[in-house]
C-alpha positions as CSV (number, residue, x, y, z in Angstrom):
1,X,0.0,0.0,0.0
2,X,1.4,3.2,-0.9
3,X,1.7,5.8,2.1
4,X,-0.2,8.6,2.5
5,X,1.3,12.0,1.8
6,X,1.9,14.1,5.1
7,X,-0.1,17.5,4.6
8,X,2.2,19.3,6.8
9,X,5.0,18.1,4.3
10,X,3.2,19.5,1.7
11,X,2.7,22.9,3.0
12,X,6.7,22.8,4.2
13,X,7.2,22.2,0.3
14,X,5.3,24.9,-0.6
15,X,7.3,27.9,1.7
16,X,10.4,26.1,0.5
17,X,9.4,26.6,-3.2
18,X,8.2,30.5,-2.3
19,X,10.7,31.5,-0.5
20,X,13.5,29.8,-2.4
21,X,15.5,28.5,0.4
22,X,15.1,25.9,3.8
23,X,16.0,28.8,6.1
24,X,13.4,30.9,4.7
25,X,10.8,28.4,5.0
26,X,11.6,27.7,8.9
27,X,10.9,31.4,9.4
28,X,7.8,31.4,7.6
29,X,6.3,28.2,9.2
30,X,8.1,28.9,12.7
31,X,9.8,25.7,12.4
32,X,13.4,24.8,12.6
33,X,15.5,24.4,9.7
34,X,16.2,20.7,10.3
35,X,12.8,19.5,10.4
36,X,12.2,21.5,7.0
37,X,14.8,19.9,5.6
38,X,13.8,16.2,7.1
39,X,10.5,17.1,5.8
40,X,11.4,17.9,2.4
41,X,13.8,14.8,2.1
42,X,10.8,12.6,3.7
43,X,9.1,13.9,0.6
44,X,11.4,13.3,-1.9
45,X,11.4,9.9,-0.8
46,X,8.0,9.7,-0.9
47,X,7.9,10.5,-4.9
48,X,11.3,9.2,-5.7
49,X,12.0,12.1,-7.3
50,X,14.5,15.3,-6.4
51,X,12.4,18.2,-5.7
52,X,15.5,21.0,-5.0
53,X,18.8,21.4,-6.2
54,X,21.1,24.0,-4.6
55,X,21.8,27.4,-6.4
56,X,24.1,30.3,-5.3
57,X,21.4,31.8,-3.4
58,X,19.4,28.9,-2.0
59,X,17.4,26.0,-3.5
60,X,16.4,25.4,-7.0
61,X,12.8,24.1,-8.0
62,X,13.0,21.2,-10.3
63,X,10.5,20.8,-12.9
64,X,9.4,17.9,-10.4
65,X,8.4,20.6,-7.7
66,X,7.5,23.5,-10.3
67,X,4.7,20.3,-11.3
68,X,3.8,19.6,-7.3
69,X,3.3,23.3,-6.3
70,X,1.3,24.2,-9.4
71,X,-1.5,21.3,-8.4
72,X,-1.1,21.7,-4.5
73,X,-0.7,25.6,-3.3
74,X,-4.2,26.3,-5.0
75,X,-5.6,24.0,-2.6
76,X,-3.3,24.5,0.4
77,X,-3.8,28.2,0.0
78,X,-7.5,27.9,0.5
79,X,-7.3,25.6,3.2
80,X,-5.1,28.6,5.1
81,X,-7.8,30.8,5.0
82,X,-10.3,28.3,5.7
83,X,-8.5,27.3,8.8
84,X,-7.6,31.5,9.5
85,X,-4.9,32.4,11.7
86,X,-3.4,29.7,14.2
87,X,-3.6,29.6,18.2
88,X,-0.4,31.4,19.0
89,X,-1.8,34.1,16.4
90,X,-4.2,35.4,19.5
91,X,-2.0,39.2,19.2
92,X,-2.0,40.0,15.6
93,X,1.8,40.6,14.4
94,X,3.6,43.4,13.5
95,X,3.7,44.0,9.5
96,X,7.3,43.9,8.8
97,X,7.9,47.0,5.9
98,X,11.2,47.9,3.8
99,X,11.9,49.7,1.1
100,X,14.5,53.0,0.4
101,X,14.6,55.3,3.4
102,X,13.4,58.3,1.3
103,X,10.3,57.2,0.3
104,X,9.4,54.9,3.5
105,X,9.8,58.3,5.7
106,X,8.2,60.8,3.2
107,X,5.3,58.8,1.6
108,X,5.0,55.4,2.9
109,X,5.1,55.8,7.1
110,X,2.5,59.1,7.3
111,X,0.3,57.5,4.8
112,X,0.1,54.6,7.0
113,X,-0.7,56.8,9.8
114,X,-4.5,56.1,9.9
115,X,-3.6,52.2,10.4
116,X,-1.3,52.0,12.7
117,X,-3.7,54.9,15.1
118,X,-6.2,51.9,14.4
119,X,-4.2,48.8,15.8
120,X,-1.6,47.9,12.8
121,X,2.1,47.5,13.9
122,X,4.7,47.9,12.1
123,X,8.3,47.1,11.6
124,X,10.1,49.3,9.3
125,X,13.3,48.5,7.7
126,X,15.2,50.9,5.4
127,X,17.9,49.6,2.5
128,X,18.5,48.7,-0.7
129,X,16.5,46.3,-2.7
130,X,18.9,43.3,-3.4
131,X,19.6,42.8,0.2
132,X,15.9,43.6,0.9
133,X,14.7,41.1,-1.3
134,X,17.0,38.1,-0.2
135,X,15.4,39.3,3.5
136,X,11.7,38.9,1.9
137,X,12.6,35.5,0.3
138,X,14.1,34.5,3.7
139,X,10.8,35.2,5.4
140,X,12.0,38.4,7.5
141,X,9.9,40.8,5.2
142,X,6.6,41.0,4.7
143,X,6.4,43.7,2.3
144,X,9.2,45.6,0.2
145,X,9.3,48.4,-1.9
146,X,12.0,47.2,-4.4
147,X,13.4,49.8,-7.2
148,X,13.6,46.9,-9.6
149,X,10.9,44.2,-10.4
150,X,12.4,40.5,-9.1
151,X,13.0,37.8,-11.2
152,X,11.8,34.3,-10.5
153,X,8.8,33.0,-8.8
154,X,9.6,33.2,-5.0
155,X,8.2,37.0,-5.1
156,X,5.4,38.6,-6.4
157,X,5.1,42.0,-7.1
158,X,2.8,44.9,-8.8
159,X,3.6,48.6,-10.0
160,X,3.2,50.9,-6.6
161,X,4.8,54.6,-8.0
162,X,6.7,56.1,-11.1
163,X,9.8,58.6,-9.8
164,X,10.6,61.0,-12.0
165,X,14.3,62.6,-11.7
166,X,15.3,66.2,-11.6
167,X,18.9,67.6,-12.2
168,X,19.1,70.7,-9.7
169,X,21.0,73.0,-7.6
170,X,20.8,76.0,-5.7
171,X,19.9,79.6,-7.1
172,X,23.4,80.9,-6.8
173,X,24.5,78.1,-8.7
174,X,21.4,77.6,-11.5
175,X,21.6,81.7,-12.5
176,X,25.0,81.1,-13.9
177,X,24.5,77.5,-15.6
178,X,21.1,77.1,-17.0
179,X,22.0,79.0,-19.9
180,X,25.0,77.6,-20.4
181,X,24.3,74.0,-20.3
182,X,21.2,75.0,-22.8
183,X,24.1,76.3,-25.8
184,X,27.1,74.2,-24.7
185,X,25.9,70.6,-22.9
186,X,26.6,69.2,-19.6
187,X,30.0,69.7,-19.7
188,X,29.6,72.7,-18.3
189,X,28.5,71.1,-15.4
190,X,32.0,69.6,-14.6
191,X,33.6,72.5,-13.1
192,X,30.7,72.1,-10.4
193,X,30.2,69.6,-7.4
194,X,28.6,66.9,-7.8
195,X,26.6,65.8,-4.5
196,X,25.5,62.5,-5.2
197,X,24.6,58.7,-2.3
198,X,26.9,56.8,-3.6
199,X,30.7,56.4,-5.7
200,X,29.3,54.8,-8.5
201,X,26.5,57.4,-9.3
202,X,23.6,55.4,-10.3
203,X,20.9,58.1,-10.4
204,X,23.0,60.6,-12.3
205,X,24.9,58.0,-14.2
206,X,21.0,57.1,-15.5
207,X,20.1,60.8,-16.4
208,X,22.8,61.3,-18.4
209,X,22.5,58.4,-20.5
210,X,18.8,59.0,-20.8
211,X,19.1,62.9,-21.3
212,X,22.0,63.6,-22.6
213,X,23.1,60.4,-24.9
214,X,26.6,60.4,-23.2
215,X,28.4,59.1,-19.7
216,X,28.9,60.7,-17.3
217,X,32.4,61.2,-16.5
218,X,32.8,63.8,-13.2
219,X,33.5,62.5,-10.1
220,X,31.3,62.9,-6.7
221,X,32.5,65.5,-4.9
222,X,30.0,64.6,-1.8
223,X,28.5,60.8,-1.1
224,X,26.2,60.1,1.7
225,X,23.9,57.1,1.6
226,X,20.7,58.8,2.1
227,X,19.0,61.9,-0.5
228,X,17.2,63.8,2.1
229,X,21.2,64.3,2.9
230,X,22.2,65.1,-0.5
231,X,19.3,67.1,-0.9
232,X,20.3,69.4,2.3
233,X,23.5,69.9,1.0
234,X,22.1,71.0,-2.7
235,X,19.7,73.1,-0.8
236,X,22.2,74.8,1.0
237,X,24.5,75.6,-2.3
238,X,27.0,72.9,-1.9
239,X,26.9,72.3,-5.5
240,X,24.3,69.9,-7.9
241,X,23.0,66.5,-8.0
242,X,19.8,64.4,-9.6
243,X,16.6,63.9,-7.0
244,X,13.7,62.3,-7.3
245,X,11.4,64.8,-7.8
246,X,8.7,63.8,-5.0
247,X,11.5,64.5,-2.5
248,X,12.1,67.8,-3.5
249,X,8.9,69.0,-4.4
250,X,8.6,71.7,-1.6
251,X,12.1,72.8,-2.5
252,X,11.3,73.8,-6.2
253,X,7.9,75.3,-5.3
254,X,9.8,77.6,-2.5
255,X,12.8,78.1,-5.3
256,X,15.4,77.1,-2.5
257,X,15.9,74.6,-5.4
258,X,16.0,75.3,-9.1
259,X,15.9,72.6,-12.2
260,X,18.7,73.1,-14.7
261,X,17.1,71.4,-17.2
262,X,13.6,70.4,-17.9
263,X,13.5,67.7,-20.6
264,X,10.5,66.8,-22.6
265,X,11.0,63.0,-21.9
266,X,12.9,63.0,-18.1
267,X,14.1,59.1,-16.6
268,X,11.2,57.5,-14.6
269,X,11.5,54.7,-12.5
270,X,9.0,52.0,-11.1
271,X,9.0,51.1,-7.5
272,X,7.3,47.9,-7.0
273,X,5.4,46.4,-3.9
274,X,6.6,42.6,-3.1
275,X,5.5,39.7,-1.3
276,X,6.0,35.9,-0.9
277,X,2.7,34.9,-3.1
278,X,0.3,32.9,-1.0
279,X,-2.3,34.3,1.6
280,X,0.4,34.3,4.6
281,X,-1.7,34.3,8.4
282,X,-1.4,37.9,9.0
283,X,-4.5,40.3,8.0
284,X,-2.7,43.5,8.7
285,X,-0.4,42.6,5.6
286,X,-3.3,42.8,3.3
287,X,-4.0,46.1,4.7
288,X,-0.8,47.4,4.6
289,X,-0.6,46.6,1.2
290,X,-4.0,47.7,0.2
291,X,-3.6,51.2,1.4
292,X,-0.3,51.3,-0.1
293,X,-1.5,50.5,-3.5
294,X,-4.8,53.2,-3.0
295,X,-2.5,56.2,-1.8
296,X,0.3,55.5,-4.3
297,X,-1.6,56.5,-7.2
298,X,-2.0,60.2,-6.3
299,X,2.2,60.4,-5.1
């Protein structure tokens, strides 16, 4: 007679496959990462087939378990909500957030304000979406604002907010450059400090490519790993840099700031909002990420 499967192997299978690694899955299910690992290999055995191979960044699905979790996590999913939260679920958890720390202080946290006055808890983790990501496959994230859609099917993940990017300065500095960099090109532009969050400018790097059809080739003169820092610095005439322009908004309407150049077709970039897919046990995620998704469209 052929043994039953074990459902609580199935649903380990199904956080391993989601979250793309044994260590991820424990956290998720609260379990220890031998027993998902004696679980999964009790599976294997079971179908007498290999379910996970290793990769550089945890497990592999094989076509084997891509096959298993299409036919089961419809099922096992409905059966969670069925079931609803379990007993030790009596305090509802805190929603565990992260995403840059520009937009999560600016946008995100006060227009979460009316959920957290009515019960929600939060955890809030700034930093950068690669590392934030691994975090969210590892089960220590609930939701991430990434700057780039992920690849692969441990994460899920929907449009949340276009950024557009501004090149700006100071006054002192914009009266003597605008019309300069209009005739002669962002050369000009070299002779000036460049204020930028980090060596490798990404975020000018990407406007000049996208503006101007050529690299960028001045140094920084000024790095510091958050913009509300590079844009106090910009604000106070230390020199130039490239913003989103949501952050600098009030700046340019007070005309502490000034653009330098205003092109018809200025770089945008897509945040997205990522989970792990399934229905998870906390009800305050869903909220979270409702919310977000209803607010974002008027940022």
């Amino acid at each position: 007679m052929t043994e039953q499967l074990d459902l609580n192997h199935l649903r380990t299978f199904l956080a391993v496959h989601r979250s793309g690694s044994f260590t991820g899955a424990a956290q998720v299910l609260g379990l220890s990462q031998p027993t998902v690992t004696a679980q999964i290999r009790a599976l294997e055995q079971h179908s007498g087939r290999e379910l996970f191979t290793r990769g550089p960044r945890g497990v592999v699905p094989t076509a084997v378990a891509d096959e298993l979790a299409a036919r089961v996590a419809p099922a096992l999913d409905e059966l969670a909500v069925v079931a609803g939260p379990g007993p030790a679920a009596g305090r509802r958890a805190p929603v565990h957030l992260a995403g840059p720390a520009e937009l999560l202080c600016t946008r995100v946290l006060p227009a979460l304000a009316p959920l957290v006055a009515d019960g929600v808890r939060l955890r809030v983790t700034p930093g950068l979406t690669d590392p934030l990501l691994d975090a969210l496959r590892a089960g220590r994230h609930d939701l991430v604002i990434a700057t780039t859609r992920p690849r692969g099917r441990s994460l899920t993940s929907v449009p949340l907010t276009d950024e557009e990017f501004v090149l700006v300065a100071a006054p002192e500095w914009a009266d003597c450059l605008r019309g300069r960099l209009a005739v002669e090109g962002p050369a000009v532009l070299h002779a000036v400090p460049l204020i930028t969050y980090a060596e490798d400018l990404p975020i000018a790097r990407r406007y000049w490519r996208h503006v101007f059809g050529r690299r960028l080739s001045c140094p920084a003169a000024v790095t510091v790993p958050d913009l509300r820092g590079v844009l106090a610095a910009v604000e106070a005439g230390a020199g130039f840099t490239v913003l989103p322009r949501y952050l600098c908004l009030e700046q340019l309407a007070r005309g502490t700031l000034v653009p330098l150049h205003e092109p018809e077709d200025p770089p945008i970039n897509t945040g997205f909002l990522v989970q792990r897919p399934g229905p998870g046990d906390n009800p305050d995620v869903a909220r979270v990420r409702d919310l977000l998704l209803r607010v974002a469209r008027d940022w």
